[in-house]
SELUM-475433 format. One record per residue: x, z, y of N, C-alpha, C, O, CB in turn. Coordinates in steps of 0.001 Angstrom, whole numbers, padded with zeros to 6 digits, always signed. Glycine has a CB too. Layout:
N
XZYXZYXZYXZYXZY...
***
This chain:
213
+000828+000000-001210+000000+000000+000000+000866+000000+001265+000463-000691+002201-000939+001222+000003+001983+000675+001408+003263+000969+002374+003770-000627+003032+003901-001025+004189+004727+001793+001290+003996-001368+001521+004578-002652+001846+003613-003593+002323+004112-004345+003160+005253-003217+000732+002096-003874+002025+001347-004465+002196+001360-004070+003417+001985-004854+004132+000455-004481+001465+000833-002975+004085+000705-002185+005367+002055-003600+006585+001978-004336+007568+001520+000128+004921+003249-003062+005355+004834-003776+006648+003840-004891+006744+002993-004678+007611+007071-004417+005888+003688-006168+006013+003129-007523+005751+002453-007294+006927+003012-007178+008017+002284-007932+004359+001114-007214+006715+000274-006936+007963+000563-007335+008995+000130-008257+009686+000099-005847+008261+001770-006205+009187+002044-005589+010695+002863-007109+011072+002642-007819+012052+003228-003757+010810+003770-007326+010074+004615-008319+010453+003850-009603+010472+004516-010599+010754+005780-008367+009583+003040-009710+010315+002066-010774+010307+002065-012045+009424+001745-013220+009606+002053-011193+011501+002802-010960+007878+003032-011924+007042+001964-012459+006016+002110-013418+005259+004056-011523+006450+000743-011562+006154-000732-011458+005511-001733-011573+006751-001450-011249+007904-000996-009896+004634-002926-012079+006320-004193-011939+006488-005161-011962+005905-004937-011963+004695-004435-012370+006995-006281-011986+006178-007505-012110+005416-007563-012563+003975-008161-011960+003084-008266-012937+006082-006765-013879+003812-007361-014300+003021-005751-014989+001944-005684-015749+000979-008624-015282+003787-004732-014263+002725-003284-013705+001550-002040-014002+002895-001998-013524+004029-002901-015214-000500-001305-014780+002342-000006-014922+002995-000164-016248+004261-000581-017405+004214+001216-015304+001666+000297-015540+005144+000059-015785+006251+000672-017845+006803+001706-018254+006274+000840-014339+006955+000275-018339+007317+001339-019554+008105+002323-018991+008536+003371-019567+008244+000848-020363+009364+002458-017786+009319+003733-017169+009461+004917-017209+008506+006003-017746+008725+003476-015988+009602+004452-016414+007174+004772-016204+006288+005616-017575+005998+006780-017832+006305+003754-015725+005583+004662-018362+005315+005149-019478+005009+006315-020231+005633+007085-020861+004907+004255-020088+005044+006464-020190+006895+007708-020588+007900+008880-019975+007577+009907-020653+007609+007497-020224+009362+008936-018689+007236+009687-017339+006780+010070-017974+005443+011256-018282+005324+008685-015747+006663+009327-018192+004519+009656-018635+003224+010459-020556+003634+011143-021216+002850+007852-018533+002105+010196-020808+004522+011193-022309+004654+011904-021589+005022+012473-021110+004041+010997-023710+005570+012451-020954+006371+013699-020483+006781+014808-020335+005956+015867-020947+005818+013547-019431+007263+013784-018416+004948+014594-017927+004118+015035-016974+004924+015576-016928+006029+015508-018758+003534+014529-015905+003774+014825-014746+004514+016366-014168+004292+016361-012943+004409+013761-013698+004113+017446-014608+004056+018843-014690+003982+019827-015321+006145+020910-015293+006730+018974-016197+002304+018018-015867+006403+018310-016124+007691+018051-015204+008567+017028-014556+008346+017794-017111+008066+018843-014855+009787+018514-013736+010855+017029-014390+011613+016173-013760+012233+020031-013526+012146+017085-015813+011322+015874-016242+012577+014681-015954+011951+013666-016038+012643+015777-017955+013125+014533-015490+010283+013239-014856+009497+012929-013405+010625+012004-013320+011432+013753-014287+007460+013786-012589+010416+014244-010598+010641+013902-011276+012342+013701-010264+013014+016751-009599+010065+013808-012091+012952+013792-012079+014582+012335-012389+014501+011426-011597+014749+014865-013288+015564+012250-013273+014236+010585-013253+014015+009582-012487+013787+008473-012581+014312+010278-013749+013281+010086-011357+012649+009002-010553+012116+009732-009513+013096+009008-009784+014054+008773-010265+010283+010262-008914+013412+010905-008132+014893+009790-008306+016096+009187-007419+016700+012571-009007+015526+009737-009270+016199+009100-010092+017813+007603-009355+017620+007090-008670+018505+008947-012437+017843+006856-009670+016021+005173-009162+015270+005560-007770+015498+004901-007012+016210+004685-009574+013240+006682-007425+014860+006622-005548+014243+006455-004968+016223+005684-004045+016487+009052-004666+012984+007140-005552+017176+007239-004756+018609+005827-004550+019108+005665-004030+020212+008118-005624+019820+004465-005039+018141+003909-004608+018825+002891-003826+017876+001693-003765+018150+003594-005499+019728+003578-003090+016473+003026-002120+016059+003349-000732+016848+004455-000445+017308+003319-002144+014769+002145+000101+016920+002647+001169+017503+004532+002180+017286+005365+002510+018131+001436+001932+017073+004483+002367+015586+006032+002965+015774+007445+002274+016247+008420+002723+016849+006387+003406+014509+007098+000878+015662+007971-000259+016486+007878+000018+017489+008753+000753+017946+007718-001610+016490+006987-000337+018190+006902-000277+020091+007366+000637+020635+007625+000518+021832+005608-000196+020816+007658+001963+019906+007809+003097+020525+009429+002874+020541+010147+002948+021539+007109+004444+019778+009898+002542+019001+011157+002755+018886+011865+001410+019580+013073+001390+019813+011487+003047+017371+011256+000637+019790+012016-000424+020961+012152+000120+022364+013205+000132+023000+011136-001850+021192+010728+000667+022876+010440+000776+024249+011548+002122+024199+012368+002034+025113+008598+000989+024759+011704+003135+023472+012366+004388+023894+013650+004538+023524+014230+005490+024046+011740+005477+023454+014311+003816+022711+015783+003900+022145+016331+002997+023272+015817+001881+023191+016079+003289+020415+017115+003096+024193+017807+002077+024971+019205+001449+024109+019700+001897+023074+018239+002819+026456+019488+000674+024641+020659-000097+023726+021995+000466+023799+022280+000362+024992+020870-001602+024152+023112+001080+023116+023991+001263+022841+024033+002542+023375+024956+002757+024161+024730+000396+023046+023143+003572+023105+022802+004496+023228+023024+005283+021870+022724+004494+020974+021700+004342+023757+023348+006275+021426+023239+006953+020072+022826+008145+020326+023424+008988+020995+024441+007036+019252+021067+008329+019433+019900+009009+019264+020489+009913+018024+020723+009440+016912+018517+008005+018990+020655+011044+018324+020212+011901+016827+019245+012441+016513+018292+012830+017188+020796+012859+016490+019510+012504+015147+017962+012874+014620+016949+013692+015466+015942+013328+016072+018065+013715+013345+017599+015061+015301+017342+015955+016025+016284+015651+017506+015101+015989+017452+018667+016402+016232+016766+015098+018575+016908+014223+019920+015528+013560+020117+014551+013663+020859+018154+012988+019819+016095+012581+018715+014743+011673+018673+013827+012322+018369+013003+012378+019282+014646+010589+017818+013487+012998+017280+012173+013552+016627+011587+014687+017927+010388+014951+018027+012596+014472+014874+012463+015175+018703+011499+015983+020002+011085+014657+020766+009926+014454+021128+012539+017275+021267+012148+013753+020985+011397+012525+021798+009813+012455+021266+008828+012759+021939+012241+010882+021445+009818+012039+020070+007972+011446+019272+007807+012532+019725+007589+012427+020931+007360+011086+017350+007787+014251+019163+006713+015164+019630+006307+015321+021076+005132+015513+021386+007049+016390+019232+007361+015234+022028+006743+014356+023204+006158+013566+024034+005855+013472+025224+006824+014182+023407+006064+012832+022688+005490+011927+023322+003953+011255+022360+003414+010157+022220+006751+010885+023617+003713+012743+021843+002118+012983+021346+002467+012472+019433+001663+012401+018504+000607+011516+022525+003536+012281+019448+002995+012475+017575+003200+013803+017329+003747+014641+018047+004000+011565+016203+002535+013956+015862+001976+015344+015128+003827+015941+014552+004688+015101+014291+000447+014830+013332+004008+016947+014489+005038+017362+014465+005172+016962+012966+006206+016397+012613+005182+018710+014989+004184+017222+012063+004186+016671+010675+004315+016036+009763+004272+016166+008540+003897+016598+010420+004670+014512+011225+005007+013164+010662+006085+012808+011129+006389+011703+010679+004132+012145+010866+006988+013303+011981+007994+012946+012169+009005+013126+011853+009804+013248+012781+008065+012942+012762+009549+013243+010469+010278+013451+009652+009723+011895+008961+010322+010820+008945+010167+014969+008968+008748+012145+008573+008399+010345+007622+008520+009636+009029+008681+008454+008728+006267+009923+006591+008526+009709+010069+008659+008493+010741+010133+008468+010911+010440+007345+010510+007828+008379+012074+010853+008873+011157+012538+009048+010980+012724+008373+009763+013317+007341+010078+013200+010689+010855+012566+008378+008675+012892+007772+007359+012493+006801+007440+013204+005962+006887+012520+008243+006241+011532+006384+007941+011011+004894+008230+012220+004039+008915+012884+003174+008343+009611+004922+009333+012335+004397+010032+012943+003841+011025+014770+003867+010086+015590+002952+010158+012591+004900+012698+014908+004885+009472+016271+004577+008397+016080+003313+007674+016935+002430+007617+016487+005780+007140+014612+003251+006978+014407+002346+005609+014759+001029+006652+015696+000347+006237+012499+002387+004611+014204+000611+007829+014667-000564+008439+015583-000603+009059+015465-001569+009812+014023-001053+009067+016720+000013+009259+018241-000192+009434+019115-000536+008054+020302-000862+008042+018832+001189+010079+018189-000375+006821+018947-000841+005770+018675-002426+005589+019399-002987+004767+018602-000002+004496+018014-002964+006054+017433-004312+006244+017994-005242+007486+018185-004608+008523+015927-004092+006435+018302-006737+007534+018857-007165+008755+017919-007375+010064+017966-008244+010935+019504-008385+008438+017104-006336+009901+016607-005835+011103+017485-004664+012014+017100-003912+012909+015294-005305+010697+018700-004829+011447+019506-003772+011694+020831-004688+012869+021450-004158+013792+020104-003038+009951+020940-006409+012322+021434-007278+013216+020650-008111+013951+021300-009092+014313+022200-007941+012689+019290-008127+014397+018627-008814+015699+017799-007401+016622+016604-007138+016755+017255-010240+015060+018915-006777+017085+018195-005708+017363+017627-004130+017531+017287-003542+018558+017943-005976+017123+017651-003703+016241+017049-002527+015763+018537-001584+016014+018595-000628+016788+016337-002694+014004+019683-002086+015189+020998-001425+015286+021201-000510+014263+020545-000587+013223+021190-000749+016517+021959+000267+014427+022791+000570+012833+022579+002257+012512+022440+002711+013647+024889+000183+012958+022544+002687+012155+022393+004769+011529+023770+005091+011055+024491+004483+010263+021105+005233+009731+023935+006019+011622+024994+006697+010958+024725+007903+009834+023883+008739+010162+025762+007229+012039+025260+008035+008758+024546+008993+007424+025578+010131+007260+026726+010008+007686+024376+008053+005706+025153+011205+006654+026075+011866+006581+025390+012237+005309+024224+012538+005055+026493+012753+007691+026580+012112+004513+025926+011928+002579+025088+011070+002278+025340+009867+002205+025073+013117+001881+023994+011588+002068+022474+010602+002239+021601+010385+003234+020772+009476+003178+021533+010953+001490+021734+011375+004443+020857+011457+005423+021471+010606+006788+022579+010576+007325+020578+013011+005646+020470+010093+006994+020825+009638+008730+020602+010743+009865+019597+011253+010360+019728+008321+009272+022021+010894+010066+022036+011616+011196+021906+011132+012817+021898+011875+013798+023114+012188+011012+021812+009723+012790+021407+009439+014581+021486+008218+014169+021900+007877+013060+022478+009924+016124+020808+006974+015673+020738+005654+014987+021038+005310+016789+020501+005736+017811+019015+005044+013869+022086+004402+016547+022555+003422+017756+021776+001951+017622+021863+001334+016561+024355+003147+017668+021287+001610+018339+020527+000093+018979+021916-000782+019398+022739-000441+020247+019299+000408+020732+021947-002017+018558+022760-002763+019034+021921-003971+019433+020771-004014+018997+023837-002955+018153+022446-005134+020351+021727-006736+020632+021938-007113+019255+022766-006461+018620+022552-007984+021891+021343-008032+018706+021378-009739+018523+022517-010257+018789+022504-010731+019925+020462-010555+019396+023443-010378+018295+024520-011293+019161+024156-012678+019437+024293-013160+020562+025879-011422+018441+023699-013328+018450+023838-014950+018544+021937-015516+018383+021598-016396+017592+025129-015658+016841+021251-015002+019027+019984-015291+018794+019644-016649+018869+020203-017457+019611+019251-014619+019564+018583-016933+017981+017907-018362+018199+017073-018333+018963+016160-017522+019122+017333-018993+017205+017484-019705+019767+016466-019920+020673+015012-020298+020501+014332-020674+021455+016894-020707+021321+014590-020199+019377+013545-020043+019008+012678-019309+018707+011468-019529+018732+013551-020348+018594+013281-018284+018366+013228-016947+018166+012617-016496+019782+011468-016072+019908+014839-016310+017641+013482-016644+020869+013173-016757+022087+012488-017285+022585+012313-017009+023772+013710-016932+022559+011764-018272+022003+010748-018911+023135+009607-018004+022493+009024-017189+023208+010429-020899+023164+009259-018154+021033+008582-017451+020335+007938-016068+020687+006814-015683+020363+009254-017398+019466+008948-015356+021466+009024-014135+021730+008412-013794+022880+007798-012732+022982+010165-013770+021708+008538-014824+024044+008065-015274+025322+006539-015661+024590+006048-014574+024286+009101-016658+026149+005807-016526+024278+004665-017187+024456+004044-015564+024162+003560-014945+025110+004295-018700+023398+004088-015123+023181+004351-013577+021968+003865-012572+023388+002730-012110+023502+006753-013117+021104+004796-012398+024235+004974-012019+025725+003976-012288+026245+003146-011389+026378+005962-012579+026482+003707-013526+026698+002260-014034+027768+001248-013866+027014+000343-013231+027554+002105-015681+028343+000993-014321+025579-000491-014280+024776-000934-012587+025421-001905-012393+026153-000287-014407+022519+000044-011477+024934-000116-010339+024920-000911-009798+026395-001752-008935+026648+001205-009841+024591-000191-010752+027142-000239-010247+029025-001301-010577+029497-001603-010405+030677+000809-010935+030162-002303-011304+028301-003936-011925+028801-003268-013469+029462-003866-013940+030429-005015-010618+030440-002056-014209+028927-001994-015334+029487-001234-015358+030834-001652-015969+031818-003244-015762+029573-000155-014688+030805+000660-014989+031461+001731-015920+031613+002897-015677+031303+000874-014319+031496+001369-016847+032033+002488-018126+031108+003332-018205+032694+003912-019275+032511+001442-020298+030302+003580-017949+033512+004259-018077+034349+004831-016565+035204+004182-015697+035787+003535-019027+035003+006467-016733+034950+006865-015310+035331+008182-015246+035640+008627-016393+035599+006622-014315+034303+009296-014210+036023+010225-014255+036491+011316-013552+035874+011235-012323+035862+009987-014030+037499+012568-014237+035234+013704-013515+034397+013920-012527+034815+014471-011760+034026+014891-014021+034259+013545-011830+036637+013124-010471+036618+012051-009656+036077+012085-008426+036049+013046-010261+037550+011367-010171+035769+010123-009198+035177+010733-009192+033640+010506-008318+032804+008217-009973+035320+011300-009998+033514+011838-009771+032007+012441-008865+031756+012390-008169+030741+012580-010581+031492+013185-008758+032801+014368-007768+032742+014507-006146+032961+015426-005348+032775+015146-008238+033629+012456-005977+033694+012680-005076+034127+011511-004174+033117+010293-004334+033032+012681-005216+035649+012360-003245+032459+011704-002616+031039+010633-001631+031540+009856-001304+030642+012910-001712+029977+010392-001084+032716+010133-000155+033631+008131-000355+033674+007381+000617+033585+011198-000579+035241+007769-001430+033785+006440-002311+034009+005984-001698+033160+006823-001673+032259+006288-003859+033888+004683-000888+032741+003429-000702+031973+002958-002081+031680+002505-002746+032612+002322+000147+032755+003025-002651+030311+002688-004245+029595+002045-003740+028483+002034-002621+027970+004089-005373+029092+001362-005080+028137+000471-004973+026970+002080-006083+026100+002335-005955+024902-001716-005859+027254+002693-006801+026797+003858-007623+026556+005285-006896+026429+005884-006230+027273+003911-008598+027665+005623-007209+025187+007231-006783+025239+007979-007876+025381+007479-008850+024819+007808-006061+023981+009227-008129+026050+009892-008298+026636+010799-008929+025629+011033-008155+024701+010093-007353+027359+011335-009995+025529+012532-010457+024445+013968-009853+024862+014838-009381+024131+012704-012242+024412+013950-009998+026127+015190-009108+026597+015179-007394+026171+016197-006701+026182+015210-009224+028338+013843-006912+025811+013861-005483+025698+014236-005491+023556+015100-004875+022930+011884-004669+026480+013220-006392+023087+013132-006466+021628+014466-006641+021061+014719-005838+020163+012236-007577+021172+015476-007558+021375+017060-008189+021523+018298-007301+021923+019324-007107+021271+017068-009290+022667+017917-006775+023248+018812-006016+023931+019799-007361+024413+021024-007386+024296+019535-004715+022921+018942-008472+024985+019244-009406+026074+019756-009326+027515+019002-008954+028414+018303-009908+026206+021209-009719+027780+021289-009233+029416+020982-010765+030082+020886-011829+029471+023150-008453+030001+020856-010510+031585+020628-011679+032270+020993-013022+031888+020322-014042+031734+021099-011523+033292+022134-012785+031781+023995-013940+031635+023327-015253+030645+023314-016483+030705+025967-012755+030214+022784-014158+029693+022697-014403+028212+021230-014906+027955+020923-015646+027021+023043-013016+027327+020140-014289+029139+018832-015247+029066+018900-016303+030168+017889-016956+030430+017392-014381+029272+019831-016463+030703+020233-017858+031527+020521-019059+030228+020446-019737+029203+021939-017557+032652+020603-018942+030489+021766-019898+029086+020873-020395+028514+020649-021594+028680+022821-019054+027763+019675-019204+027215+018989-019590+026538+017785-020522+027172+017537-021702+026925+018741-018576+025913+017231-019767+027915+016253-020511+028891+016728-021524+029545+015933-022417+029839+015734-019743+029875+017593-021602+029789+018145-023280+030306+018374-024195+029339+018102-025359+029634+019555-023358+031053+019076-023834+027577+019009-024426+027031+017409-025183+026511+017156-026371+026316+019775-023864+026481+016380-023778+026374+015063-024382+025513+014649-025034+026808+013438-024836+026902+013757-023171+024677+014894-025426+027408+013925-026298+028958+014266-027598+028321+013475-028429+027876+014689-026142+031090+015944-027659+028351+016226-029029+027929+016202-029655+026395+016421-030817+026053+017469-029210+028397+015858-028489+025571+015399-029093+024343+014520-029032+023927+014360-029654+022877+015804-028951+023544+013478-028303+024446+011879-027792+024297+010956-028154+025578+010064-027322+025745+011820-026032+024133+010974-029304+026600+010721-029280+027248+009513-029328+027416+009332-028915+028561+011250-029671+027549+008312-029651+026847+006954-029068+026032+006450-027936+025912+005259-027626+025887+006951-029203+024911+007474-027223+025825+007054-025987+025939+007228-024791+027069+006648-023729+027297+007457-025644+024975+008450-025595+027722+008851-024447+028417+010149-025142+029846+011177-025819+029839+009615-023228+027009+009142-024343+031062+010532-025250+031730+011082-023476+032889+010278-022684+033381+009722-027451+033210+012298-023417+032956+013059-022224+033985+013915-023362+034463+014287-024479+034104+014041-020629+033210+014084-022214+035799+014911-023169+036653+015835-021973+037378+015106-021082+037814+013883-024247+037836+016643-021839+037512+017230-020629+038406+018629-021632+039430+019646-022255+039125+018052-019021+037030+017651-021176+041155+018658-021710+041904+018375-020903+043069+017250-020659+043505+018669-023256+042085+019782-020398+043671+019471-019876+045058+019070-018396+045393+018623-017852+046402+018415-020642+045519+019487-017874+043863+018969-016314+043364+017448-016415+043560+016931-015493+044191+019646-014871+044387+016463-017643+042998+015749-017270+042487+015353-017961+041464+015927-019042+041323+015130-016992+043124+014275-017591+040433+014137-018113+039213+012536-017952+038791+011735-017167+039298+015169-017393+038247+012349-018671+037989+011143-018826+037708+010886-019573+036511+011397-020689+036425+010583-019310+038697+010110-019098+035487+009735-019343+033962+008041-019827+034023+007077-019202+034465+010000-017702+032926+008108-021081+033447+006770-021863+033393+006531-021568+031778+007526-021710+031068+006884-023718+033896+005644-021281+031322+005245-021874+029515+003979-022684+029565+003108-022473+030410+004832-020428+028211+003909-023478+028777+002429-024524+028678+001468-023518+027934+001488-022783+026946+002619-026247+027571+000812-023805+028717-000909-023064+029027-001364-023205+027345-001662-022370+026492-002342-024335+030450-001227-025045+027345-002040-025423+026321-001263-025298+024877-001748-025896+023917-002529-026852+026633-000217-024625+024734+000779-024267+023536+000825-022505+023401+000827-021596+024231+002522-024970+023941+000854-022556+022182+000591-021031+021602+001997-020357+020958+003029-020989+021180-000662-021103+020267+002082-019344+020320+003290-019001+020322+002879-019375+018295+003962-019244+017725+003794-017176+021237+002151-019619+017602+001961-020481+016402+002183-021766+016476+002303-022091+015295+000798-020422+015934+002360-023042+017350+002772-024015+017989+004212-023815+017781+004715-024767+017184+002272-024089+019330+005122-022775+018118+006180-022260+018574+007181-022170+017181+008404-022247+017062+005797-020892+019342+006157-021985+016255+006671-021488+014708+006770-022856+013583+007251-022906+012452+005350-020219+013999+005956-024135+014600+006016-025511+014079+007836-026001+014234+008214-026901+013483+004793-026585+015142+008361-025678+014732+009570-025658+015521+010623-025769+014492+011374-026710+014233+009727-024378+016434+010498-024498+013920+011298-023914+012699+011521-024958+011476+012135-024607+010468+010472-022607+012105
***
């Protein structure tokens, strides 16, 4: 029921079995990081995901201890946060541990604290993906600014690829300039003059996005 539950969340099931998602995942191959970025991009907007993206900052190291008053702080039951700690271990043993999530340190068997590392080499697909993912969430925000991306601070129904990644500016220049000129269908940025600005097509979805792959 646990694993079916991940599926779900990751949006590798629905109604009626394994998802189109899914299926993209199974061409990839999940031996690929651009599978683990994908289902990353779905999991940020389950509640314990969301939490542990939105509250672990990047290259930061959380101990156990640290973290688990963080959740009771921030309204979970004191009762579960011990299984939610083990959770968040069980997916650092997985390469959700390289787009992102970052690595635990153990002492014997136990994880004693967990550091958030980036993505080093993300696909840009993964990235646009993550963006449409972004606007669907925002009620249709398809037009916005590599500052709002950047700035983790905003109350969103949208997470942020720069927040999910641990993306700096430098590094969503690049990408976004690259998918303009190879995705131009989907997506056009322009940054000149210190300012910038991100278009996505209205009439393209972030399942459109997964045709790609």
């Amino acid at each position: 029921s646990f694993f079916k539950r991940f599926l779900r969340d990751a949006e590798l099931l629905d109604g009626s079995g394994f998802s189109r998602t899914a299926e993209i995942i199974d061409q990839i191959g999940i031996d690929n990081l651009s599978s683990w970025g994908i289902m990353l991009v779905n999991l940020a907007y389950t509640p314990q995901i969301n939490w542990y993206i939105k509250r672990l900052k990047m290259h930061e190291t959380y101990s156990k201890e640290y973290t688990l008053s963080l959740l009771v702080s921030d309204g979970a039951k004191e009762s579960w946060v011990n299984d939610i700690w083990s959770s968040f271990g069980r997916f650092l043993e997985l390469p959700f541990n390289e787009v992102g999530m970052g690595h635990s340190e153990k002492l014997k068997r136990h994880i004693v604290s967990i550091t958030r590392t980036p993505w080093q080499n993300p696909d840009p697909r993964v990235i646009l993906y993550s963006l449409y993912k972004f606007a669907e969430k925002c009620g249709g925000y398809y037009q916005f600014t590599l500052g709002r991306l950047l700035n983790h601070e905003i109350e969103s129904e949208g997470v942020s690829p720069t927040e999910i990644f641990g993306l700096g500016r430098n590094q969503m220049e690049k990408l976004l300039t690259g998918l303009s000129v190879n995705y131009p269908e989907f997506i056009n940025a322009s940054f000149t003059l210190d300012l910038d600005n991100i278009t996505l097509r209205s009439e393209k979805t972030s399942q459109d996005v997964l045709k790609l792959f």
